[in-house]
MDAnalysis code that builds the backbone (N, CA, C; Angstrom):
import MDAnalysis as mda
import numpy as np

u = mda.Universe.empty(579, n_residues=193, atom_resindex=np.repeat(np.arange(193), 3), trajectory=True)
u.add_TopologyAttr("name", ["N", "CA", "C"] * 193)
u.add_TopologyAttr("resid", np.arange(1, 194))
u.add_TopologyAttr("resname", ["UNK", "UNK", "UNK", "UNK", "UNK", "UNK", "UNK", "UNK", "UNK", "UNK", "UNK", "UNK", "UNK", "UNK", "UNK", "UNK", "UNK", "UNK", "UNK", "UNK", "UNK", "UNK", "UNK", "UNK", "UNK", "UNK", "UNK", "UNK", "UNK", "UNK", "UNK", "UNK", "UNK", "UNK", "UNK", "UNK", "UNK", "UNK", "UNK", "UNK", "UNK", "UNK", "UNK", "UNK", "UNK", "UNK", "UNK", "UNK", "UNK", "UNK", "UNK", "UNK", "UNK", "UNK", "UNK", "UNK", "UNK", "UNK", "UNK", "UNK", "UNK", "UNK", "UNK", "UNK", "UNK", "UNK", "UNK", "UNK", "UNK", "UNK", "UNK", "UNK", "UNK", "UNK", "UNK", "UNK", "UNK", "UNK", "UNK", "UNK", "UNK", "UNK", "UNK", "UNK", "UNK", "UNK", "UNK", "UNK", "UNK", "UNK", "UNK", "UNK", "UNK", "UNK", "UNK", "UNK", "UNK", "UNK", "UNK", "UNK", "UNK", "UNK", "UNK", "UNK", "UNK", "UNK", "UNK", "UNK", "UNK", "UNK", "UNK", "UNK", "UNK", "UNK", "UNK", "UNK", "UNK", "UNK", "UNK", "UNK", "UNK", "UNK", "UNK", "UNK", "UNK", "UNK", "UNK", "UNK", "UNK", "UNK", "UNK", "UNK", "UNK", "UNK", "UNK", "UNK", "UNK", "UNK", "UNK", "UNK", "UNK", "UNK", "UNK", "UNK", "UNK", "UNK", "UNK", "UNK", "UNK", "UNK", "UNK", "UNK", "UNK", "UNK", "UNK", "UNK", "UNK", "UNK", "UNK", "UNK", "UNK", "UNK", "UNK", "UNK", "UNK", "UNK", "UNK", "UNK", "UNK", "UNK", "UNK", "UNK", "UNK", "UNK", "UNK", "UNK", "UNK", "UNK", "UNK", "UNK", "UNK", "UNK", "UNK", "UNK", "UNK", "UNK", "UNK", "UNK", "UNK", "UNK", "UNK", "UNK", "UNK"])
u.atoms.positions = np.array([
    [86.299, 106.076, 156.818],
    [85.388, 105.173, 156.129],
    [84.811, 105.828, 154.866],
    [84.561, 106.834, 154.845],
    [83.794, 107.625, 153.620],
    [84.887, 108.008, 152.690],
    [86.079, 108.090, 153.135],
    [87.088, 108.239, 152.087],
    [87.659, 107.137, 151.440],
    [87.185, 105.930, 151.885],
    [87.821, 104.831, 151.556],
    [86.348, 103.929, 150.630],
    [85.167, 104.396, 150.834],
    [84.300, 104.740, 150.163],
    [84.431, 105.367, 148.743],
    [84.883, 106.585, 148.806],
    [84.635, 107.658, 147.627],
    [85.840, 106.682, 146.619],
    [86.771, 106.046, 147.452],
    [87.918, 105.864, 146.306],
    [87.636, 104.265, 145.974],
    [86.710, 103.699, 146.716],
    [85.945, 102.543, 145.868],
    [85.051, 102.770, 144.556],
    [84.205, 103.523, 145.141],
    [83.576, 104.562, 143.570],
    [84.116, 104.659, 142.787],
    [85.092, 106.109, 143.267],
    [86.249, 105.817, 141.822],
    [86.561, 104.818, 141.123],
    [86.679, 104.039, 141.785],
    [88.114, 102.881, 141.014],
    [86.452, 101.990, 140.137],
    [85.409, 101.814, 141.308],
    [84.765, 100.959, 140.115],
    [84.075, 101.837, 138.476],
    [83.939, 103.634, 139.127],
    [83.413, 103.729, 137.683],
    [84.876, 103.749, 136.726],
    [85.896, 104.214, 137.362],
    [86.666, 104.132, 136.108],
    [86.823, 102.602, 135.611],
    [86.760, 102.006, 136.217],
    [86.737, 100.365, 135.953],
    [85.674, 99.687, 134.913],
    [84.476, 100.494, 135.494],
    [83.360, 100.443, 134.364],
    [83.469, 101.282, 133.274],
    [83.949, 102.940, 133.638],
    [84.319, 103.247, 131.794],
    [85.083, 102.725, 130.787],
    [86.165, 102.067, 131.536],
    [86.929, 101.997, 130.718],
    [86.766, 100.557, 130.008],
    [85.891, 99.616, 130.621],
    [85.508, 98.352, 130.250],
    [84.338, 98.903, 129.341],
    [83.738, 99.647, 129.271],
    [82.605, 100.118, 128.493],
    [83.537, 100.613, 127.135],
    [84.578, 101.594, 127.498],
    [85.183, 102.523, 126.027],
    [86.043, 100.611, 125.725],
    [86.471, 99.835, 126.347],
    [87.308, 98.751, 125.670],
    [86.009, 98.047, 124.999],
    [85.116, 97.876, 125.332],
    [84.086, 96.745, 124.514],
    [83.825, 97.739, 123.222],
    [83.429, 98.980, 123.436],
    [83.074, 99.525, 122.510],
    [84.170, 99.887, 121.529],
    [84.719, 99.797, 121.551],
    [86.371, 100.307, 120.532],
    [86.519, 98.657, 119.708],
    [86.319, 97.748, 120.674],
    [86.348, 96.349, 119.736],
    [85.305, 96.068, 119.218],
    [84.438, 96.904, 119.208],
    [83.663, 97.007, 117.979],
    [83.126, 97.189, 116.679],
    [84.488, 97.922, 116.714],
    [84.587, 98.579, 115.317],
    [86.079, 98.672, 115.115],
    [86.776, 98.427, 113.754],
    [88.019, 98.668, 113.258],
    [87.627, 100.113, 112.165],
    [89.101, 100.437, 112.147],
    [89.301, 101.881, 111.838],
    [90.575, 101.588, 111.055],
    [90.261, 101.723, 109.457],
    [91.191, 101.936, 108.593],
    [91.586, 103.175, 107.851],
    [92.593, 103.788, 107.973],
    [92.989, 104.963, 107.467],
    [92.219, 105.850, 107.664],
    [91.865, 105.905, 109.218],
    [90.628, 107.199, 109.782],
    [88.964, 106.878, 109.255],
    [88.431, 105.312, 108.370],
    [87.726, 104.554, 108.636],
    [86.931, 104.072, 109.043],
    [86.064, 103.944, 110.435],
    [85.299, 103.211, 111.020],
    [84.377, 102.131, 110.281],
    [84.619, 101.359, 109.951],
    [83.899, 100.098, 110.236],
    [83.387, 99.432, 111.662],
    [82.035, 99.013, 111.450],
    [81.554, 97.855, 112.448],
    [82.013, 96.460, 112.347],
    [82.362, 95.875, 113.422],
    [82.785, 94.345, 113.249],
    [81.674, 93.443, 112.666],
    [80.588, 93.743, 112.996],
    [79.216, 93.071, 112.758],
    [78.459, 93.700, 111.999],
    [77.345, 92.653, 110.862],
    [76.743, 93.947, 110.662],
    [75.271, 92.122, 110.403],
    [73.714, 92.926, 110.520],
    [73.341, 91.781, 110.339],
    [72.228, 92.177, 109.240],
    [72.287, 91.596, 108.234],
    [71.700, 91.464, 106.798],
    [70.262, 90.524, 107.089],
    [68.967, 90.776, 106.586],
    [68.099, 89.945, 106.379],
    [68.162, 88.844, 107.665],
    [68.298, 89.412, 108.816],
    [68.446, 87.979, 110.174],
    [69.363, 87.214, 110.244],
    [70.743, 87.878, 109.635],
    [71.528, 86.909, 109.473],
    [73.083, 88.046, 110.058],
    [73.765, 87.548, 111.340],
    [74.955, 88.320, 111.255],
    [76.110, 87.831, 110.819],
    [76.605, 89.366, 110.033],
    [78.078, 88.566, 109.297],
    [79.225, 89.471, 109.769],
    [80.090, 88.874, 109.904],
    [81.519, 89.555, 110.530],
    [82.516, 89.875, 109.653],
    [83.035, 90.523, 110.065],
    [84.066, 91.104, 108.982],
    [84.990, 90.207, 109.488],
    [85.379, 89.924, 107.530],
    [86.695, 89.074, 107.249],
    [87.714, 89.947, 107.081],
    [87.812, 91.806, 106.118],
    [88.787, 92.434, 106.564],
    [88.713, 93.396, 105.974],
    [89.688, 94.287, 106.088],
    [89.524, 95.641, 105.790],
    [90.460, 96.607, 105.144],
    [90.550, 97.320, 104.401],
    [91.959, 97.789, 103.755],
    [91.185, 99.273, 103.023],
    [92.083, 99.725, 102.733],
    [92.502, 100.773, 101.913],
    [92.979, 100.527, 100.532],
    [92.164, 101.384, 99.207],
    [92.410, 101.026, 98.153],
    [93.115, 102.182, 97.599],
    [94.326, 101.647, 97.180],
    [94.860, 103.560, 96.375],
    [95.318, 103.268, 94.885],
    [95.267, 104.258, 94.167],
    [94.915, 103.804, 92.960],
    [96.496, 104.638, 92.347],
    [96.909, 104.274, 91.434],
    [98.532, 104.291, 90.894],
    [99.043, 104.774, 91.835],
    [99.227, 104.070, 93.243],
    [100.052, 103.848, 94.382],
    [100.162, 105.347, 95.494],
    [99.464, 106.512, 95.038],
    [99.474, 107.846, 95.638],
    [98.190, 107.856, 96.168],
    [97.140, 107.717, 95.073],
    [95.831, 108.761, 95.207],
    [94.985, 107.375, 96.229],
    [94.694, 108.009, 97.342],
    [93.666, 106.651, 98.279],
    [92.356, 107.205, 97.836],
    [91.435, 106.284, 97.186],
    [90.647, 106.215, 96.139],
    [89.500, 105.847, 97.453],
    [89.994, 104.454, 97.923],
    [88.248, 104.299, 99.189],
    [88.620, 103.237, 99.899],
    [88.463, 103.008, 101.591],
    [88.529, 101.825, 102.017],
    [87.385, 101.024, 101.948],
    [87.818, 99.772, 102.332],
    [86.750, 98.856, 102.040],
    [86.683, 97.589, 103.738],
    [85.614, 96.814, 103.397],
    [85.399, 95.902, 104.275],
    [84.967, 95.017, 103.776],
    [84.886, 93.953, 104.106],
    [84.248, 92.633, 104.094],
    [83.304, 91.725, 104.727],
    [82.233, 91.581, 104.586],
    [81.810, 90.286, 106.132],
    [81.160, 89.109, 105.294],
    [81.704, 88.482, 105.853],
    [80.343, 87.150, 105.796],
    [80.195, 86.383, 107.150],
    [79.208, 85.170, 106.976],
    [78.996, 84.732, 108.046],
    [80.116, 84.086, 109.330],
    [79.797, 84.117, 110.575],
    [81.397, 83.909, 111.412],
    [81.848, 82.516, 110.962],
    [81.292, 81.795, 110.627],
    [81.960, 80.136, 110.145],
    [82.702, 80.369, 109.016],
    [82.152, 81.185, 107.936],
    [82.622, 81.287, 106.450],
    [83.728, 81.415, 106.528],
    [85.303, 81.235, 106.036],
    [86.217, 81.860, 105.453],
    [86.603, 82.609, 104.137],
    [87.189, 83.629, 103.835],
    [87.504, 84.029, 102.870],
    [87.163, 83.047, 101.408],
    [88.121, 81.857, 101.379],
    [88.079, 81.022, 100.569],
    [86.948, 80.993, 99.998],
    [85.377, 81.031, 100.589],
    [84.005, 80.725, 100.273],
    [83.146, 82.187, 99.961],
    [84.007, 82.869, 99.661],
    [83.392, 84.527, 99.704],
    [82.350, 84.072, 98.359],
    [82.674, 84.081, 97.338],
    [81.740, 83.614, 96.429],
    [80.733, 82.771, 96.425],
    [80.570, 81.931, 96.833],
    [79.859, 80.554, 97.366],
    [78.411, 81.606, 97.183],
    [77.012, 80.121, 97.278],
    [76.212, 81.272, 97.471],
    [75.360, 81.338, 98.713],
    [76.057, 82.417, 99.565],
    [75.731, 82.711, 101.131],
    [75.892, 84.064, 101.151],
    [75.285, 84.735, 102.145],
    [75.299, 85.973, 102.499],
    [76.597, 86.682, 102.746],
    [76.716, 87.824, 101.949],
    [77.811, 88.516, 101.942],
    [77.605, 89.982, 101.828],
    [78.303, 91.117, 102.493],
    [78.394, 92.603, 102.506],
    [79.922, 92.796, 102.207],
    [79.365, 93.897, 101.301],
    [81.050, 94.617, 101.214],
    [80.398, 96.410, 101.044],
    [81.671, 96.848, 102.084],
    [81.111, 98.333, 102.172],
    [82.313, 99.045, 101.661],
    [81.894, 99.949, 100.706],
    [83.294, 101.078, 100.396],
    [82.884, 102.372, 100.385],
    [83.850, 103.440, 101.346],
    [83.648, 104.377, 101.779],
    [84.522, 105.005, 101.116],
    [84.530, 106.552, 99.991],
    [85.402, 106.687, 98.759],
    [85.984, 108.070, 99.642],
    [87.189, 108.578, 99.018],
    [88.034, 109.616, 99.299],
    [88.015, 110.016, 98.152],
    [87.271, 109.986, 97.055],
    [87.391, 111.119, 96.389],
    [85.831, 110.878, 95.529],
    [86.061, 111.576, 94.845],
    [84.786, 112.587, 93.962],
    [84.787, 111.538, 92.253],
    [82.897, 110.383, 92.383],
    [83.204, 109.606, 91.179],
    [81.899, 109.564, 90.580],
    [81.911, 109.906, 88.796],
    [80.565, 110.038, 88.608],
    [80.155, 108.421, 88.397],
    [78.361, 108.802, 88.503],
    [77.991, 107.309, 88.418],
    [78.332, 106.541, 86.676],
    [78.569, 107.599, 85.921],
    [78.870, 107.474, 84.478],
    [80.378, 105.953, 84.492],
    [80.861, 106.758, 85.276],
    [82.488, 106.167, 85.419],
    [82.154, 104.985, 86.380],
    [81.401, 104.557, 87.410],
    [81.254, 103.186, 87.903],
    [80.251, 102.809, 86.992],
    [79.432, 102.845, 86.029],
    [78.902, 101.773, 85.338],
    [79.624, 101.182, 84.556],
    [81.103, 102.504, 83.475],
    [82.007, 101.891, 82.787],
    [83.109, 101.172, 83.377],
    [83.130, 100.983, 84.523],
    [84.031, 100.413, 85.273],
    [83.765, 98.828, 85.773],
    [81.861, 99.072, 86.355],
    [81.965, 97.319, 86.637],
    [81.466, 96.667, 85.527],
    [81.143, 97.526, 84.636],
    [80.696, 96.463, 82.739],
    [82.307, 95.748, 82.630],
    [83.300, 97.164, 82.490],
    [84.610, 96.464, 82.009],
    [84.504, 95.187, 82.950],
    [85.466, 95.510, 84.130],
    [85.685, 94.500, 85.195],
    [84.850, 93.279, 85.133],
    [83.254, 93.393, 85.403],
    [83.024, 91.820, 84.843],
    [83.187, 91.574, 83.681],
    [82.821, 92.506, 82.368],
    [83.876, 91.766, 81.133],
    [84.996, 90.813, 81.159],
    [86.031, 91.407, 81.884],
    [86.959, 90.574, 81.990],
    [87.089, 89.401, 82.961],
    [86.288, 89.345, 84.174],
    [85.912, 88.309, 84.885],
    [85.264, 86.788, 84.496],
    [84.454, 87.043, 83.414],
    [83.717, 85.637, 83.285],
    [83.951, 85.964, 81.534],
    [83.174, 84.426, 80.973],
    [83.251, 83.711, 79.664],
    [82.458, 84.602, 79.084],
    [82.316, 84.801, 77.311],
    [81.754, 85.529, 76.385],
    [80.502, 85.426, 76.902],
    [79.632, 84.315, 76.703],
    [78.144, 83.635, 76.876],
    [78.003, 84.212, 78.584],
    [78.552, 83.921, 79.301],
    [78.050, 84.384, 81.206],
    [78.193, 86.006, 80.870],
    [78.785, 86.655, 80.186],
    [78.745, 88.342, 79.904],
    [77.587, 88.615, 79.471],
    [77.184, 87.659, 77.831],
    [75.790, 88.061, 77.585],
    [74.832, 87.719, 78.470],
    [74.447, 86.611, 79.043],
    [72.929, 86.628, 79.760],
    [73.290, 87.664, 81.214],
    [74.399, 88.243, 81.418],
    [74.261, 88.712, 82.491],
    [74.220, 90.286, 82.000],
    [74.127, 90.973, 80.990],
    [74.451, 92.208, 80.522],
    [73.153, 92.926, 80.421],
    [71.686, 92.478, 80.735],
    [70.685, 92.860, 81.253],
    [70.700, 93.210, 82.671],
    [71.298, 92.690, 83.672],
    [71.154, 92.787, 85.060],
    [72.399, 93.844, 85.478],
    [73.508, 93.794, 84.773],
    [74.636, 94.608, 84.689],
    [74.373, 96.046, 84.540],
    [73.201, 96.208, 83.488],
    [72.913, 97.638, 82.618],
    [71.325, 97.775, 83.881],
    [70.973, 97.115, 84.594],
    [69.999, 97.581, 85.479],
    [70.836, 98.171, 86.511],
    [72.059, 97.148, 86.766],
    [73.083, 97.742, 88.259],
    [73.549, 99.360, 87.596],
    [74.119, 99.714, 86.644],
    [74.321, 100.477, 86.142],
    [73.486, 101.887, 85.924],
    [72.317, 101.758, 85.968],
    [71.087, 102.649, 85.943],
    [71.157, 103.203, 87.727],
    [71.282, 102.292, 88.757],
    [71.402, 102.814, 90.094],
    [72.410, 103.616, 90.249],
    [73.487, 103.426, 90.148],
    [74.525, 104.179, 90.147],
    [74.120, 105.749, 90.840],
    [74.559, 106.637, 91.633],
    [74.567, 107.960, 91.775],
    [76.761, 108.217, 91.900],
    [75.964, 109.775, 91.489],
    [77.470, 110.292, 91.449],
    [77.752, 110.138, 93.638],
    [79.507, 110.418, 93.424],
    [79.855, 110.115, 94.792],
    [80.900, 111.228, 95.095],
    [80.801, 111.900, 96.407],
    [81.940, 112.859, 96.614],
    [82.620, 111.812, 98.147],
    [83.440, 112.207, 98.139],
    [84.246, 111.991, 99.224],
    [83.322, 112.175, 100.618],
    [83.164, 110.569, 101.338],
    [83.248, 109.860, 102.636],
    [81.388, 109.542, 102.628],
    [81.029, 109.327, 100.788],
    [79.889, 108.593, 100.749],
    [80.606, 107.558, 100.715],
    [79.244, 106.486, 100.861],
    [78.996, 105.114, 101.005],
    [78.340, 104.230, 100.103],
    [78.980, 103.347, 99.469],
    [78.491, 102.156, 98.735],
    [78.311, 100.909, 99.563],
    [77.390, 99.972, 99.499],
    [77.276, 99.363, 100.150],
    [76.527, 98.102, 99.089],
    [77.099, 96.936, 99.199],
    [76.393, 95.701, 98.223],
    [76.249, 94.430, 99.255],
    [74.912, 94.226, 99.022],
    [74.677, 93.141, 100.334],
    [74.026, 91.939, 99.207],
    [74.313, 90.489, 99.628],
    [73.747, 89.850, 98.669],
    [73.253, 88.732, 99.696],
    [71.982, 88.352, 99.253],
    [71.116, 87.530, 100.327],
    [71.016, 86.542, 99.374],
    [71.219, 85.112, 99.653],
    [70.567, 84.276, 99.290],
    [68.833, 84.691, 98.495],
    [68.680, 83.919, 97.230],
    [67.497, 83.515, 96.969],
    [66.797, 85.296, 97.132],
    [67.093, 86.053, 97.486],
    [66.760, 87.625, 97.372],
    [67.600, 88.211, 95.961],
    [68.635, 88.254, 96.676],
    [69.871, 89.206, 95.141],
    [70.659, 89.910, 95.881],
    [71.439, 90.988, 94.861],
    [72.229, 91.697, 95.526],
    [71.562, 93.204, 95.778],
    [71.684, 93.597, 96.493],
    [71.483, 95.029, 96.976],
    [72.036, 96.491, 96.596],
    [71.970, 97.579, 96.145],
    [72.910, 98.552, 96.277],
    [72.261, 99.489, 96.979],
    [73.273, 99.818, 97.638],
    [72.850, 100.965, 98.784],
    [73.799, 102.087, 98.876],
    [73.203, 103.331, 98.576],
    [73.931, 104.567, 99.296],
    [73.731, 105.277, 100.118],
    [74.734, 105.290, 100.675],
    [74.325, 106.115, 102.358],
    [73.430, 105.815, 103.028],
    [73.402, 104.032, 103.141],
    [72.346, 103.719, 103.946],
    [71.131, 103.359, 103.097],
    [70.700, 104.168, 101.995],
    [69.587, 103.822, 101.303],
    [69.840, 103.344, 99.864],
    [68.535, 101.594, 100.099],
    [68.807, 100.792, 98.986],
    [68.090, 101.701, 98.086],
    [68.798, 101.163, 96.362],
    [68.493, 101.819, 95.628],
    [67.779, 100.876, 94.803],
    [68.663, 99.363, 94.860],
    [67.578, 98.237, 93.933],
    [68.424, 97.013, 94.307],
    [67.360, 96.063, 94.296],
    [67.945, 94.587, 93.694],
    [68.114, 93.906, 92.815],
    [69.302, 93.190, 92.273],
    [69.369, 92.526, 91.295],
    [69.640, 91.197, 91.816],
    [68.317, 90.048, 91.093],
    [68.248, 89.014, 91.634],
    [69.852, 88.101, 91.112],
    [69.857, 86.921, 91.897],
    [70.540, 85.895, 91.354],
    [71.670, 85.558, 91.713],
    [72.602, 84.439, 92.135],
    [73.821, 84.200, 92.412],
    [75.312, 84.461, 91.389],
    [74.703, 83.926, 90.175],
    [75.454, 84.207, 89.169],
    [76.004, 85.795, 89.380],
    [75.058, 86.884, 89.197],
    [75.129, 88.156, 88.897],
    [76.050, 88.219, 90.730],
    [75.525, 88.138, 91.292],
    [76.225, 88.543, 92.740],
    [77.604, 87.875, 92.543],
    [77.952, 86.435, 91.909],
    [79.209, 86.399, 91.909],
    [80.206, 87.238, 90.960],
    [79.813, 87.224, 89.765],
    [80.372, 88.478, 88.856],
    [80.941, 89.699, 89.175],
    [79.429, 90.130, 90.280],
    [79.492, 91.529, 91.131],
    [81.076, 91.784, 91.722],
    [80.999, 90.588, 92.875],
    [81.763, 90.772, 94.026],
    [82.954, 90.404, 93.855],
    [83.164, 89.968, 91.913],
    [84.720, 89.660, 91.904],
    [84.898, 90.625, 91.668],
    [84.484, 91.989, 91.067],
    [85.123, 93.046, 91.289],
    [86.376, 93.069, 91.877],
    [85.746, 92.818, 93.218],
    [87.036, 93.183, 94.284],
    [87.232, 91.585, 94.846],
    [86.921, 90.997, 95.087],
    [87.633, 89.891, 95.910],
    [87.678, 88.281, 94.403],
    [87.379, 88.551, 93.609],
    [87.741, 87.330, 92.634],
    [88.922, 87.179, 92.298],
    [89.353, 86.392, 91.238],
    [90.609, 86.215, 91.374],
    [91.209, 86.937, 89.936],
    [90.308, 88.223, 89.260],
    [91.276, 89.004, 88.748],
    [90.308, 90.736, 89.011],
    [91.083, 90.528, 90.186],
    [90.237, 92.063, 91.088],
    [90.895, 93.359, 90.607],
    [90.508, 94.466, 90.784],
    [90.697, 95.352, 91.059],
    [92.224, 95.836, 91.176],
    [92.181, 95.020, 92.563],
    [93.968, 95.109, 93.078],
    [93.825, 94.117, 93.958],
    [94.838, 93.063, 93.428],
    [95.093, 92.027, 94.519],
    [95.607, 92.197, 95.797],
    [96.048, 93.189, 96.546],
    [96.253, 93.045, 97.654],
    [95.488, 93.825, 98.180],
    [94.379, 94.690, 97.844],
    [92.907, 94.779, 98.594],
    [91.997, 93.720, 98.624],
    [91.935, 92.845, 98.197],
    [91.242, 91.919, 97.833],
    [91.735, 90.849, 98.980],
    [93.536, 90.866, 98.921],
    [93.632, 89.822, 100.465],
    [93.492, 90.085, 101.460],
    [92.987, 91.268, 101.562],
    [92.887, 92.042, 102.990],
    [91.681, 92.195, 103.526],
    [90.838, 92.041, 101.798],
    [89.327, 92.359, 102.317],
    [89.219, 90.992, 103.058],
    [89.821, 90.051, 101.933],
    [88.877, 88.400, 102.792],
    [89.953, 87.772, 104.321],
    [91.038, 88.206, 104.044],
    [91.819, 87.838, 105.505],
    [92.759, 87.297, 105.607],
    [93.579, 87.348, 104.064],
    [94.523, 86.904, 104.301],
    [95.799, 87.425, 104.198],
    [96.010, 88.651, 105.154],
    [96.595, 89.669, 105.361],
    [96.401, 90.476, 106.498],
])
């Protein structure tokens, strides 16, 4: 009886670890050594990741993965829309903040019309002032709340907000608009890939 005991034990804690390590592992996706959370919840609001990828830059150097979430109803399609959205990028290599201000001026340059560049080139040159330099397996993080703004955060700590939908959509075509970065990080971030 006590041996048939001990091997009930057994079987239920391994039954319970391993239902514990399975819930917890689907919790998080893991891209190119990675961890992302599936969830993450912004201002009372949880948003799920739409997707996740790896960005490498003239096809060798892996530059930073990335993620996506918005709310669980949202699809990709509505990433812009104006609703709550996070995108997190975790870099593999070493970038001064000099080189991401000249990078998202260009990029929304080329994203929107002459006139949406100027009224937005005040809020651009404030995003630009946050900026810190980045070594390899910091964290950027841009959260945009409704009727709040967008967020920048490193390593966890915000650095500022910049109000407005306009500016948050500009922002986030960076990477997921429809002349990104790199189009096939961009289908991966929102899910369709």
């Amino acid at each position: 009886m006590k041996f048939q005991r001990k091997i009930l034990l057994v079987t239920a804690g391994a039954f319970l670890f391993f239902s514990v390590c399975g819930t917890a592992h689907a919790a998080v996706t893991v891209v190119d050594g990675t961890t992302f959370s599936n969830t993450v919840t912004v201002s009372q609001t949880r948003l799920h990741l739409k997707g996740a990828a790896l960005l490498r830059y003239m096809f060798f150097i892996d530059a930073y993965t990335g993620a996506f979430y918005l709310p669980e109803t949202a699809d990709g399609s509505r990433a812009l829309e104006d609703i709550p959205k996070h995108l997190v990028l975790e870099y593999r290599v070493a970038i001064s903040a000099e080189d991401f201000a000249r990078a998202t001026e260009k990029k929304i340059r080329e994203s929107v019309s002459d006139a949406e560049f100027q009224r937005l080139l005040p809020k651009i040159t404030a995003l630009n002032r946050l900026y810190r330099d980045v070594v390899p397996k910091d964290r950027y993080a841009l959260t945009y709340i409704p009727e709040s703004g967008t967020v920048l955060t490193y390593n966890s700590t915000p650095l500022g907000t910049i109000e407005g939908h306009e500016f948050a959509r500009a922002v986030f075509s960076i990477w997921i608009g429809a002349n990104p970065i790199d189009k096939g990080f961009r289908d991966k971030l929102l899910g369709k890939r």
